[in-house]
BATIDO-421232 format. One record per residue: residue in one letter; x negated, y, z negated of N, C-alpha, C in turn. Coordinates in Angstrom, 2 decimals, m for minus. Layout:
// residues N
code, n_east, n_north, n_up, ca_east, ca_north, ca_up, c_east, c_north, c_up
A, X, Y, Z, X, Y, Z, X, Y, Z;
...
END
This chain:
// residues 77
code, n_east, n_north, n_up, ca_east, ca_north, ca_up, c_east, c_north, c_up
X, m22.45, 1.33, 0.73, m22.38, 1.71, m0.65, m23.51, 2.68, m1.00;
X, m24.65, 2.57, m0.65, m25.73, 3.31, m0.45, m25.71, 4.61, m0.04;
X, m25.05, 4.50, 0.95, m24.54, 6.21, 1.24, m23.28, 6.77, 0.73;
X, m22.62, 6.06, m0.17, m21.83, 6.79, m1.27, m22.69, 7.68, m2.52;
X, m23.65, 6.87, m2.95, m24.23, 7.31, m4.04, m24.95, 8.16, m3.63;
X, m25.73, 8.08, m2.66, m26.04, 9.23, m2.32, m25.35, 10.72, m1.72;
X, m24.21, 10.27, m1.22, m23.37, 11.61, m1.69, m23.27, 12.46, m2.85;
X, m22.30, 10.89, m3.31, m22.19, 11.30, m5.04, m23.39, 12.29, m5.51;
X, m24.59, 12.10, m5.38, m25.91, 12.79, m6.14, m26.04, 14.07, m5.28;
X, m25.77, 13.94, m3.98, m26.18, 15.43, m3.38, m24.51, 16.17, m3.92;
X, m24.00, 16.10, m3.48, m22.85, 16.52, m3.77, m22.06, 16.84, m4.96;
X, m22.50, 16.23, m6.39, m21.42, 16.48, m7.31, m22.32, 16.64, m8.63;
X, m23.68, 15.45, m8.85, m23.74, 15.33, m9.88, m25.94, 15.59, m10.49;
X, m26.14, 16.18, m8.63, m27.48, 16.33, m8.95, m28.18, 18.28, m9.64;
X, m27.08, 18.63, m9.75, m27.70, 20.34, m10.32, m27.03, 20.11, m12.03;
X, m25.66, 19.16, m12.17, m24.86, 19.26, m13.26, m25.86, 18.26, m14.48;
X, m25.79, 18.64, m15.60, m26.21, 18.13, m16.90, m24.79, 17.77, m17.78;
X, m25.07, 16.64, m17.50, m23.57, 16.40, m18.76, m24.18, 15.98, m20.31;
X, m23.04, 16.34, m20.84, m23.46, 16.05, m22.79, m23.07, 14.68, m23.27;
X, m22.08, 14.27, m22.69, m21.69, 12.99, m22.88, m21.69, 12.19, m21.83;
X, m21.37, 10.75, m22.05, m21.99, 9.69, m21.01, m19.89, 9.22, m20.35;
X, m19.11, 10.23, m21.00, m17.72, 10.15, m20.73, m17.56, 11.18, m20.09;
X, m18.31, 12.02, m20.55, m18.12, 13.81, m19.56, m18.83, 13.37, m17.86;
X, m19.83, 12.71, m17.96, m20.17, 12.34, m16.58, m18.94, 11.28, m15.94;
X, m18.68, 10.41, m16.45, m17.78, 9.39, m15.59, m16.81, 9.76, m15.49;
X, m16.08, 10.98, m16.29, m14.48, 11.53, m16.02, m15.15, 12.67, m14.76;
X, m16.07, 13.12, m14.53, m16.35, 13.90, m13.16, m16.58, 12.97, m11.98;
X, m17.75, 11.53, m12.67, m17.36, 11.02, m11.30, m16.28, 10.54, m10.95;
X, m15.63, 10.08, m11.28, m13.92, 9.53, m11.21, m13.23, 10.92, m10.69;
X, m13.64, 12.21, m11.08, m12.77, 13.44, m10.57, m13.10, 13.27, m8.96;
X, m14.57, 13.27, m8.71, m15.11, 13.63, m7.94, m14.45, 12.49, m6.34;
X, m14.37, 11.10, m7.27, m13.88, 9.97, m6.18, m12.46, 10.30, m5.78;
X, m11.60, 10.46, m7.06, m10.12, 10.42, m6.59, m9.77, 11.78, m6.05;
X, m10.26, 12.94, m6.28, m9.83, 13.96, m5.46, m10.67, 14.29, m4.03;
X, m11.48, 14.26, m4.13, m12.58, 14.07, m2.89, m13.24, 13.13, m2.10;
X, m13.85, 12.11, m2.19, m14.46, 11.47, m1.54, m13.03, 10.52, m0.96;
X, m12.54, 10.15, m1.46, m11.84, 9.05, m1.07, m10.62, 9.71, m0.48;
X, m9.99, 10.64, m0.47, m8.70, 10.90, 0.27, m9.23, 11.91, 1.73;
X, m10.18, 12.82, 1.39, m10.41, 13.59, 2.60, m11.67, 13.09, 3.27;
X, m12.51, 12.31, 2.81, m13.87, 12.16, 3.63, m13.58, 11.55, 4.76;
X, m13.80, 11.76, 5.87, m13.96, 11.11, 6.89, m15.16, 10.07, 7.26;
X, m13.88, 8.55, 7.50, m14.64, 7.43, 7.23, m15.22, 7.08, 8.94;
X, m16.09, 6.71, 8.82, m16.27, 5.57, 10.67, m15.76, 4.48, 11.08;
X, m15.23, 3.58, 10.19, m14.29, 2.99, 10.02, m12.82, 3.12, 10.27;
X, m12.88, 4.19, 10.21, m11.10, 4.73, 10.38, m11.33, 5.54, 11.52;
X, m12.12, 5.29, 12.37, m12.29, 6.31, 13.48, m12.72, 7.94, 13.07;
X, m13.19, 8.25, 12.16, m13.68, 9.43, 11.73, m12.47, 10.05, 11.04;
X, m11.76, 9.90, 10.52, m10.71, 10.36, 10.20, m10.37, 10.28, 8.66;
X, m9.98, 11.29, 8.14, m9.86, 11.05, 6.58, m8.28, 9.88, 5.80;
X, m8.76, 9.05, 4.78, m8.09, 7.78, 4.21, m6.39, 8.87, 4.04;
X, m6.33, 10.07, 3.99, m5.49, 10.76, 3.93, m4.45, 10.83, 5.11;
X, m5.02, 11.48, 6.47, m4.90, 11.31, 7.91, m4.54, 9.72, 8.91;
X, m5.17, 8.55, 7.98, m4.87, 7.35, 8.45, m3.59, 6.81, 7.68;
X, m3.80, 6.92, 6.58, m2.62, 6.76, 5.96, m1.28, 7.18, 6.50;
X, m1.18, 8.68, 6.67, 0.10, 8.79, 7.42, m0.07, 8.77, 8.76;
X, m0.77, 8.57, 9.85, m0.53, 7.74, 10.99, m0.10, 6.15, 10.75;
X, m0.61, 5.81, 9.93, 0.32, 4.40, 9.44, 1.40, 4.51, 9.49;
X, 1.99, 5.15, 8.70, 3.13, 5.33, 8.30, 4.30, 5.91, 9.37;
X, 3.63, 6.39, 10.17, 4.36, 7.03, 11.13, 4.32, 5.96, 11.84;
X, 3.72, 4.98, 12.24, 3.79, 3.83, 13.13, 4.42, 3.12, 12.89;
X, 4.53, 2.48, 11.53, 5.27, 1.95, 10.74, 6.89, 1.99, 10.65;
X, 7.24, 3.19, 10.45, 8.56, 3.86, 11.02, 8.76, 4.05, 12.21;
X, 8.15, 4.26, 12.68, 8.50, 4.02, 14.55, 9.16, 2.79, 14.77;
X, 8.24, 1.87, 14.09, 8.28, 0.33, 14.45, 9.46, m0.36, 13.94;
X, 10.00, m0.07, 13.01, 11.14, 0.13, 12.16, 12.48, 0.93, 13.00;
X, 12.08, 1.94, 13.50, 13.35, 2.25, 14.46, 13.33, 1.72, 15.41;
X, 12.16, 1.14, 16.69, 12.26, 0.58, 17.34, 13.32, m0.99, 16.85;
X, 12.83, m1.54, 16.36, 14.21, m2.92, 15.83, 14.98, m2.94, 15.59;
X, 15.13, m1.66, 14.86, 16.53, m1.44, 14.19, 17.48, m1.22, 15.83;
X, 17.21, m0.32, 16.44, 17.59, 0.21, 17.73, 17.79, m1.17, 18.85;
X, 16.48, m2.06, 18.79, 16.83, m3.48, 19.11, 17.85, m4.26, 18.39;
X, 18.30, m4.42, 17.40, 18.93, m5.52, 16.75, 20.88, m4.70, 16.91;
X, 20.55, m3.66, 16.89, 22.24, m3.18, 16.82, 22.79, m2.74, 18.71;
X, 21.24, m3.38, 19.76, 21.82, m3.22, 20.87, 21.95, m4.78, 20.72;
X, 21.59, m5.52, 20.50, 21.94, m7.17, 21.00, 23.23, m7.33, 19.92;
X, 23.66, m6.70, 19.24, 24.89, m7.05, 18.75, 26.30, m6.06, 19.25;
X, 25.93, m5.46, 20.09, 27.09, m4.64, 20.98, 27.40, m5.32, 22.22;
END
């Protein structure tokens, strides 16, 4: 968590002056849902961005899904 915020500060919100205390949290909230969280590459996910894992999921997922399907309509022939 520690090295989020410190992103957050190098990255988005340490040169900017906001006027309101809503003008800052609608940037950090810009800043999470379009950036940090869909493209950053996590270590956790094998270096790979929550974007990039996501659809390797999904592609596995459907694989895995045709694989049974492909199983269940050969044991009924």
């Amino acid at each position: 968590m520690e090295s989020f915020f410190s992103t957050l500060k190098t990255e988005r919100t340490a040169r900017k002056v906001y006027r309101t205390r809503n003008e800052a949290r609608a940037d950090v909230f810009d800043y999470i849902e379009r950036f940090y969280n869909p493209r950053r590459r996590h270590s956790k996910l094998g270096y790979i961005s929550p974007m990039e894992f996501e659809a390797r999921a999904m592609l596995g997922v459907q694989s895995r899904h045709l694989v049974d399907r492909i199983k269940d309509e050969s044991i009924r022939v």
